[in-house]
N, C-alpha and C positions, 0 to 999 in steps of 0.2 A: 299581593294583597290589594293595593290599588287597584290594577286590574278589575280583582273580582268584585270590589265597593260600586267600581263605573256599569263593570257588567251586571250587576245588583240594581242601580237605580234603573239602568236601563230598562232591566226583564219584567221591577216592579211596573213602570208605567206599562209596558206590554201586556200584564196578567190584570192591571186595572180597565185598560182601553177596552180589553177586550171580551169583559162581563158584558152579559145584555143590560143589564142593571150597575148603572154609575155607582158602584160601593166600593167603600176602604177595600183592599186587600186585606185577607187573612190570614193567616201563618199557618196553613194548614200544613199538612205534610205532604200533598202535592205540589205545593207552592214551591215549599223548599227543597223537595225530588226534582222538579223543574230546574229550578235554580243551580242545583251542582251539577246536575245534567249538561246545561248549557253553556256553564264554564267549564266544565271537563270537557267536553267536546273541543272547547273554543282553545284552550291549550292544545288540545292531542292535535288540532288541526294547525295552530303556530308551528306546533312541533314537524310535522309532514311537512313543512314548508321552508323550513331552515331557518324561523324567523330570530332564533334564540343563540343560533352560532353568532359569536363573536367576527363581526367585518368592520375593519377598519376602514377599508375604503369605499364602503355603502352611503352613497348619497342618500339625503333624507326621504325625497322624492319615491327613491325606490322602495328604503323604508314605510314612507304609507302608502303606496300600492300594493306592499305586499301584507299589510295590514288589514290593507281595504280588500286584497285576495281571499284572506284567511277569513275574516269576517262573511263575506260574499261563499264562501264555502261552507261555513257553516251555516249561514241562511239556508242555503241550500240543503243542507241534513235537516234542521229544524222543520222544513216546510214539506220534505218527504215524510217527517214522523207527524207531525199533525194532520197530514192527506190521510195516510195511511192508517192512525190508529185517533182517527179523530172522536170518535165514538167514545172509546175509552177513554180519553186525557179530556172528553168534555170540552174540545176545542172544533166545535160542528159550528159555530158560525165565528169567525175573526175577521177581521178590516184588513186586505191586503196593505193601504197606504200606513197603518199602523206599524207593520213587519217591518215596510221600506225606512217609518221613521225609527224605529228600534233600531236596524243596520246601519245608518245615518249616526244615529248617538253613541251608537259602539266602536264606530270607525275614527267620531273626535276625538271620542275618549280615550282610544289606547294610542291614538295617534297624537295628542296632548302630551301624556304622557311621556312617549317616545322622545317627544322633539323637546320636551323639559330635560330627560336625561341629556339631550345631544347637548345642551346651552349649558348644564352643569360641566358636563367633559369638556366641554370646549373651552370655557373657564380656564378648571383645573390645568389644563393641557397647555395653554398661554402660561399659567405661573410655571409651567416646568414640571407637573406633578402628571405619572400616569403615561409618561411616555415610551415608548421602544426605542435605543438604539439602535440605529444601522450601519450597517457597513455594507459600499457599494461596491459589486465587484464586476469592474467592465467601466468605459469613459468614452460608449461610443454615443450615438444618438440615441437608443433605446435609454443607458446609463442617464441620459440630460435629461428625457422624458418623465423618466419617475422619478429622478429630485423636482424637476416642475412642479410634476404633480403634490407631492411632500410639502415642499413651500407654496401651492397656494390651497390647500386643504388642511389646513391645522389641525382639525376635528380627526383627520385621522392617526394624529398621537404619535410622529414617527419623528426622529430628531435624526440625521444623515452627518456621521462621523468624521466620515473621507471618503474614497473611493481608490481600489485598487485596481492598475494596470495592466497588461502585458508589454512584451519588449517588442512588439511588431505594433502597436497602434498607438496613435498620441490624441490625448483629450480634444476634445471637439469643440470644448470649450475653456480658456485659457483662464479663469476662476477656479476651474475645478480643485477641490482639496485632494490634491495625488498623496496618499501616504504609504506606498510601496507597490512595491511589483506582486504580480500572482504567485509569482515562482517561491517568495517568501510569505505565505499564506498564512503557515502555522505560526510563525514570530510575532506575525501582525493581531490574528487572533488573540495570542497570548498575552498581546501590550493591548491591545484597544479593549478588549471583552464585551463586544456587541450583544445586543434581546438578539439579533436579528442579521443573518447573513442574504444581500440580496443579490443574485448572480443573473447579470444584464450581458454576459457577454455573446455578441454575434458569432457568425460560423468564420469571418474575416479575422477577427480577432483570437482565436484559436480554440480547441476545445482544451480547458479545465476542471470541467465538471467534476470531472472525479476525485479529483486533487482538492478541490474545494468543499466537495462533501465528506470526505475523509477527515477532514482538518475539524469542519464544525460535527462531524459525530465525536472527533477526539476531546473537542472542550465543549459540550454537550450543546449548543448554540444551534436555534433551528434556520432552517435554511427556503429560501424561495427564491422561485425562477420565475424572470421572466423574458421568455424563449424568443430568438430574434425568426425564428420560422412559425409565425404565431397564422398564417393562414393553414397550419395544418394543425396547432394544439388546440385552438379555440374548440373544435371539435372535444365532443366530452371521450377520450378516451375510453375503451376497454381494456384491461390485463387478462390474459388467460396463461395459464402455465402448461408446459408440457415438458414433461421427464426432466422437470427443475428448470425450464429453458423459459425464460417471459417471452410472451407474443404482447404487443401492442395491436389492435386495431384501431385505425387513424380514422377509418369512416364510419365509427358507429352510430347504430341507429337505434336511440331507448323505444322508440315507440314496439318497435318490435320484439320486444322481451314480454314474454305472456303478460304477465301479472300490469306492466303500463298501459297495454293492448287494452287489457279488461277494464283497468279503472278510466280510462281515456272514452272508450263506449259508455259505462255508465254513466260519465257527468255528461257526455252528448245527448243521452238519452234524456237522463232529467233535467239540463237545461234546456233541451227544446220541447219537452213537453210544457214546461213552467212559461218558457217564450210564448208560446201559441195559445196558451190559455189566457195568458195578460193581453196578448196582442191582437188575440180576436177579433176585438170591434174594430180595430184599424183596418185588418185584413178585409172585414166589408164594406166598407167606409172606402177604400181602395177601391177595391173590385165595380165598385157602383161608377166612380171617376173614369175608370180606364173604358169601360163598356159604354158610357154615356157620350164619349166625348170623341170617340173614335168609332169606326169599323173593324169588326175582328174580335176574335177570342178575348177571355178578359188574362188568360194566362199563355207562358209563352215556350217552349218546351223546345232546347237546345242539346244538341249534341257536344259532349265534351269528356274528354279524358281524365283521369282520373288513376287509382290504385292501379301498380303495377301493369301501368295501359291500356287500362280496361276502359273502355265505353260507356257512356249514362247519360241520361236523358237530365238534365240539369232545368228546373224548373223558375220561371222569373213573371213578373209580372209582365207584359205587354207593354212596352214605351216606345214603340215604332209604326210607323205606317206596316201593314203585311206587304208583305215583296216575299219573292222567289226565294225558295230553298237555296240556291245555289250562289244566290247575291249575298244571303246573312249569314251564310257558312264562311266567306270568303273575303268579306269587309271587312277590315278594319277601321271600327268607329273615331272618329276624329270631333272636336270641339266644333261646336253650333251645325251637329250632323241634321243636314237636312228630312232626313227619316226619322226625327225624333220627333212624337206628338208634345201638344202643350203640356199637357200633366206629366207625359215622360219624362220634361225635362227636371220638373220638379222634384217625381219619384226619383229619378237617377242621379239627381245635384245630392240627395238625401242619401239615395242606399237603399233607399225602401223596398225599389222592385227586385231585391235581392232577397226578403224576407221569406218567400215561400219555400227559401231550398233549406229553410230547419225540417221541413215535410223530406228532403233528400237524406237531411242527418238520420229520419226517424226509418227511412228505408237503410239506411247501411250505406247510402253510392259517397257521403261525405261526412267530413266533420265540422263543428263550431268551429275550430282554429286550424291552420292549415294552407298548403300554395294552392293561391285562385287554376281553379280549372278552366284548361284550354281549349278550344276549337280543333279536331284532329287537323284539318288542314295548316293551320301554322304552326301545332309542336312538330311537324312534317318540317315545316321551316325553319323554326326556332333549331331544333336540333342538329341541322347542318351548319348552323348560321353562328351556333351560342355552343363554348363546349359548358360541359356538366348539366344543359338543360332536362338529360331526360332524368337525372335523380330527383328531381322534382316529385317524381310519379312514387318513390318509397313509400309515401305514405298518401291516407287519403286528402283530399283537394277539402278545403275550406271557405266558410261563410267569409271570413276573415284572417287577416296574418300579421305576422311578423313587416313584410313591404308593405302595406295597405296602413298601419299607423305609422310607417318612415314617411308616409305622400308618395311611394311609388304605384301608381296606376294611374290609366288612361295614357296618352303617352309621353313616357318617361323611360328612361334605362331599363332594356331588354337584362343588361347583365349585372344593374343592381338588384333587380328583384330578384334573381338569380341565386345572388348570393344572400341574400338576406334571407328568402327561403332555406337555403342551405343549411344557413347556421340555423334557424330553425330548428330546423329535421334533425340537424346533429346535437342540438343541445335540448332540448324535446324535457319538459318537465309540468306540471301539473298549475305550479306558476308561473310556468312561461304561460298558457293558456290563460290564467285568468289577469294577468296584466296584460297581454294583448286586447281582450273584450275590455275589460277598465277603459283601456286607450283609447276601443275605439270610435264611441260616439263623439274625442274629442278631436285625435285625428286623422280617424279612419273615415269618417263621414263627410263634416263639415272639410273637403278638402276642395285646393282651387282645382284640382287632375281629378275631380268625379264631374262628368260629365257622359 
């Protein structure tokens, strides 16, 4: 109800602003078809985004980013239904910077909201109320790391019982509350009666997995891992079954399941046509600097790899002196690069001369988010040099990524972007995309490695 009061004031100033004529709103019954519209939306789209699952250990942070996602996505439907049936809904002329301020007041406001509940739980959670018992099973460094975590995150409501052993490893730290061995699992259960079993144990420390899930299905207590081979789970699993047999796939990739395929195009499509219509006047505003100020084309048309190795013409503004095919295929640009014109270097400190490749998104050869496409001549390199550099290419090459708000680009780690791409591609979700854009004008742009 909150919510819909914030998204309420909100939509009224939008439906007032945006009268040609300065008058009260009226309660019409488009007004208030508008209005549940756009909180029903603004839900269904929380909902697609997981904002309403219960996480304990969700930093705020994340929390309104993914607020400021959901909001930012529904902007995005809102602005397709007023393009599109503008005529009908009598929304033929509105104030883009009004939309912006609308999305602005919906993002404090649910984001107010959010961060009043965190300050109440956190409260509550300090006096003792609201919290989960654990029990930790394992006392190796993985074991130390999430009671760390436990004790310096209060907000996530988790109070650590003791921790249980095996007879092959000794605590890693001589504090630890030992309250029995693995091998007495179900005794222990039965005397402590945890919310919450959490199984830390490495592959050195032995496999019990089974023994410990057995015990907490038997006294009904839910259980979580967290896996000492975590370079391979971070990956969002697959299950498939065959003739009752589970198959795990360790390297799956969501992008490639039709239906994320299809909604992944769609918001590329309609975010870079909404890009290039706001961004317009820039784009000449640019093109007049780069043509004035130098010799040569105002645009700059590169060869680069891409979707399952495929080839494309990858399109940039101009920020260099013209030189030889074979010199700008084969350079690698380096800080205060002498081929950089004046305004290049401004375009390039910015990102800017990156912006004509939403015109690549609006041909198919790329996406908004996604690993920076390469030069054939160095993935030639890179992939002798780097292992796992060609799964890179699973998916298509992006404006933007996942490395590019870590500050990996220009040069920096061949193998953290690597893997930062990686996780990427394997944990690929519709939020992942719109908190990377969120991040990146702050630190995918302004970064000290753009040059």
């Amino acid at each position: 109800m909150l919510y819909l009061a914030g998204c309420w004031r909100s939509y009224s100033d939008f439906i007032f602003w945006t009268k040609t004529e300065r008058i009260a709103v009226t309660w019409t019954w488009k007004v208030i078809f508008s209005f549940f519209m756009l909180a029903f939306f603004q839900v269904i789209v929380f909902i697609a985004i997981d904002l309403y699952h219960p996480r304990r250990g969700l930093s705020f942070i994340d929390e309104f980013l993914t607020i400021a996602s959901g909001v930012f996505l529904n902007l995005v439907l809102v602005l397709a239904v007023l393009f599109f049936f503008r005529g009908d809904l009598g929304s033929e002329r509105f104030s883009r910077y009004v939309v912006l301020a609308f999305a602005i007041i919906n993002i404090l406001t649910s984001g107010t909201l959010h961060y009043t509940a965190r300050i109440v739980l956190r409260v509550l959670r300090k006096k003792g109320y609201n919290l989960r018992s654990v029990l930790v099973i394992g006392v190796s460094e993985t074991a130390k790391r999430f009671n760390d975590a436990v004790i310096k995150h209060g907000i996530y409501g988790y109070k650590v019982l003791g921790f249980v052993q095996t007879k092959a490893v000794k605590p890693v730290r001589k504090n630890m509350k030992v309250i029995g061995k693995v091998e007495n699992i179900c005794r222990i259960l039965e005397k402590e009666r945890p919310d919450l079993v959490v199984y830390t144990l490495e592959p050195s420390e032995g496999d019990y997995l089974k023994e410990v899930l057995d015990a907490c299905d038997h006294e009904g207590i839910d259980l979580k891992i967290v896996p000492g081979f975590q370079e391979f789970i971070k990956a969002r699993g697959r299950v498939e079954e065959m003739e009752g047999l589970p198959v795990i796939s360790i390297r799956n990739i969501p992008i490639r399941l039709g239906y994320n395929k299809f909604i992944k195009r769609i918001f590329d499509l309609i975010f870079s046509v909404l890009f290039i219509l706001f961004f317009s006047p820039f784009y000449l505003v640019m093109a007049l600097l780069v043509k004035l100020t130098s010799r040569g084309p105002v645009f700059y048309y590169q060869e680069r790899v891409g979707l399952d190795n495929r080839k494309f013409k990858m399109i940039k503004f101009r920020t260099m002196v013209v030189q030889a095919k074979s010199q700008s295929e084969t350079t690698w640009t380096v800080q205060n690069d002498p081929r950089v014109t004046s305004v290049g270097k401004i375009l390039r400190k910015l990102s800017l001369d990156e912006t004509p490749q939403f015109f690549n998104v609006l041909f198919g050869d790329m996406s908004v988010v996604g690993p920076r496409p390469e030069r054939p001549h160095f993935v030639e390199k890179f992939k002798n040099d780097h292992r796992h550099y060609m799964r890179r290419h699973a998916v298509k090459a992006g404006i933007t990524g996942l490395a590019q708000i870590k500050g990996l680009r220009g040069d920096t780690s061949i193998d953290d972007r690597i893997a930062a791409d990686i996780y990427y591609i394997e944990n690929w979700s519709l939020w992942l995309d719109l908190k990377i854009i969120l991040l990146t004008p702050f630190k995918g742009i302004m970064d000290k490695n753009a040059y």
